[in-house]
BAPA-417404 format. One record per residue (C-alpha): x, y, z. Coordinates in steps of 0.05 Angstrom, whole numbers, padded with zeros to 5 digits, always signed. Layout:
N
XYZ...
END
This chain:
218
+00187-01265+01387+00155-01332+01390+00163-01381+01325+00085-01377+01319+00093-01311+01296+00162-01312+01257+00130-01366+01212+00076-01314+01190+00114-01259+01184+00168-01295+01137+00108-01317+01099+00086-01244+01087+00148-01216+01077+00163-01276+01027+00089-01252+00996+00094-01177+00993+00169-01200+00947+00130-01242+00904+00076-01187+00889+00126-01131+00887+00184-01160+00841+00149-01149+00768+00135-01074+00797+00203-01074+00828+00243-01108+00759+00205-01057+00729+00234-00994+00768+00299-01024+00769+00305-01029+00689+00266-00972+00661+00279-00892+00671+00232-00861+00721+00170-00826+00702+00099-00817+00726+00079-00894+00705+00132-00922+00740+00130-00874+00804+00050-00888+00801+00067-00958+00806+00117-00957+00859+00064-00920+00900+00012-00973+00890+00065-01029+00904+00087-00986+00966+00014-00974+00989-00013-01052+00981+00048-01071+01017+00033-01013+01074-00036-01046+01078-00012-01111+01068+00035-01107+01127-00014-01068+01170-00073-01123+01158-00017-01181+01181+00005-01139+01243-00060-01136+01261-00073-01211+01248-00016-01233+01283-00015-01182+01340+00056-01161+01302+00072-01101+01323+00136-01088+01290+00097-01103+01225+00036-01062+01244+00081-01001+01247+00127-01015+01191+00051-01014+01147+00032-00956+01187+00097-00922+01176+00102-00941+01094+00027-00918+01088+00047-00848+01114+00109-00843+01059+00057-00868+01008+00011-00810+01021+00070-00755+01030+00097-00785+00965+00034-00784+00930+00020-00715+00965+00085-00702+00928+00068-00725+00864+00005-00692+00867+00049-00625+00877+00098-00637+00826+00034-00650+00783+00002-00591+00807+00068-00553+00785+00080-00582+00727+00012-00565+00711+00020-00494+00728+00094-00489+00687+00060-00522+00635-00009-00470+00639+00048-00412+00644+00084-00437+00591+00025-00440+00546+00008-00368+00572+00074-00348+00551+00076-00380+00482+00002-00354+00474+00028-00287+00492+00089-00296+00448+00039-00315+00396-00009-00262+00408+00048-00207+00407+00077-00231+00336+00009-00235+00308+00004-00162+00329+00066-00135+00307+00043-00180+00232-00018-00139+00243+00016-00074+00256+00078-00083+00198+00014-00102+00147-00026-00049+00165+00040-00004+00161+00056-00041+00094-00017-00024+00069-00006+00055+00098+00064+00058+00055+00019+00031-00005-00035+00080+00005+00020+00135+00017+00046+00107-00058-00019+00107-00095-00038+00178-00068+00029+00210-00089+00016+00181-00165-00044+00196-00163-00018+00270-00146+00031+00267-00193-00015+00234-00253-00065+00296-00234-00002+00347-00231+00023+00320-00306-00046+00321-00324-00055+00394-00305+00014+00413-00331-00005+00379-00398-00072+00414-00404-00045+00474-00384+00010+00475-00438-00048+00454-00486-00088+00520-00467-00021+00563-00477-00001+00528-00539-00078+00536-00565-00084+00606-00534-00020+00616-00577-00043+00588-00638-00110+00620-00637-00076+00695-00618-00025+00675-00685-00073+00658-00722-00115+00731-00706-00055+00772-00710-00044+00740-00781-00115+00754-00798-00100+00831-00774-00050+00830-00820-00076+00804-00880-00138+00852-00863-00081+00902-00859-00053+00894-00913-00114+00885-00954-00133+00955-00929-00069+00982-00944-00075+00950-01012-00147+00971-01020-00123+01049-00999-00062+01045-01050-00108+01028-01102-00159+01082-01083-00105+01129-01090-00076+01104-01152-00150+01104-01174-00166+01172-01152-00089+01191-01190-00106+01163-01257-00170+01201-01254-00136+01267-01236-00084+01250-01289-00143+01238-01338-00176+01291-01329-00116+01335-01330-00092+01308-01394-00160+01320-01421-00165+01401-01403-00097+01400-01434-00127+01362-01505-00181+01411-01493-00140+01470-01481-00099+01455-01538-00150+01442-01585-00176+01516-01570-00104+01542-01582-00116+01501-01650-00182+01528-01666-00161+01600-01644-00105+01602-01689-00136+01568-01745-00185+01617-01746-00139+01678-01738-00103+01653-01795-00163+01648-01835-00184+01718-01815-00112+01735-01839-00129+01699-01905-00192+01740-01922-00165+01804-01906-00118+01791-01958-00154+01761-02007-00205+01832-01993-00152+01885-02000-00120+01844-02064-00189+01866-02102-00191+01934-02072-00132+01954-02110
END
């Protein structure tokens, strides 16, 4: 290698440093992530062309191919940024699939326990119901039997006050119909007597004036 051509590779080796140390200082000090790796790659890919466009220039082989050779690993590495991207991408779309499905499958079983919640509250209300209608119908049904018992009391205490009465009115009938007999009997008796009287109160008379007739006879 002549010194025509070490003195311009030195000077782009010594260029490609200066342009690359803030992006290399940079790399060196801070954790790795897609900034810094996107950097890297566009350090790594101006230097590629960099080195390619001098090789050229100065008929450098050596350099040509190191550019050539850098260029490739810049567009595998990009390639595999690109897939980790395209990865991550996916992981992350999957993941969101999965929390969306994770999502979707508690909202359903809050769905299902509310509409099981609203089923066991339903269930509730239709038993009291039932059971306000059954103690309704109990209720009215002991009010018909208590005023079905009352009102069949209440006639067979009017039977018997009308049977009494009758037995009442027929004692008094009787006693009635007695005191008549008894009255009437009592008065053929006066009568009878009476007769008795007269019959012998005239006999005796008669007796009287026979007497007094045969005294003045004699």
């Amino acid at each position: 290698m002549s010194a025509l051509t070490t003195i311009p590779k030195a000077t782009v080796e010594g260029a490609i440093k200066v342009a690359r140390l803030p992006i290399d200082t940079l790399n060196r000090v801070a954790p790795e992530n897609r900034l810094t790796s996107s950097l890297g790659l566009a350090a790594d890919s101006a230097e590629a062309a960099a080195r390619r466009a001098a090789g050229t220039a100065f008929r450098d082989e050596s350099m040509r191919t190191q550019g050539t050779r850098l260029r490739e690993s810049v567009r595998e590495r990009r390639r595999g940024a690109e897939l980790r991207t395209e990865a991550d991408a996916v992981a992350d779309e999957a993941s969101e699939r999965a929390e969306s499905a994770q999502e979707e499958a508690a909202e359903r079983k809050r769905a299902a326990e509310r509409e099981a919640e609203r089923k066991r509250q339903r269930a509730a209300e239709q038993r009291r119901r039932r059971q306000e209608a059954a103690a309704k119908a109990e209720a009215e049904r002991k009010r018909a039997a208590a005023q079905d018992a009352a009102e069949q009391k209440q006639e067979a205490a009017a039977k018997a006050d009308e049977d009494r009465l009758e037995a009442v009115q027929a004692k008094a009938e009787s006693l009635e119909k007695r005191e008549e007999a008894l009255t009437e009997a009592s008065e053929a008796d006066r009568l009878k007597h009476a007769a008795e009287r007269a019959k012998e109160e005239r006999k005796t008379e008669d007796e009287r004036t026979g007497a007094r007739g045969g005294n003045g006879r004699a």
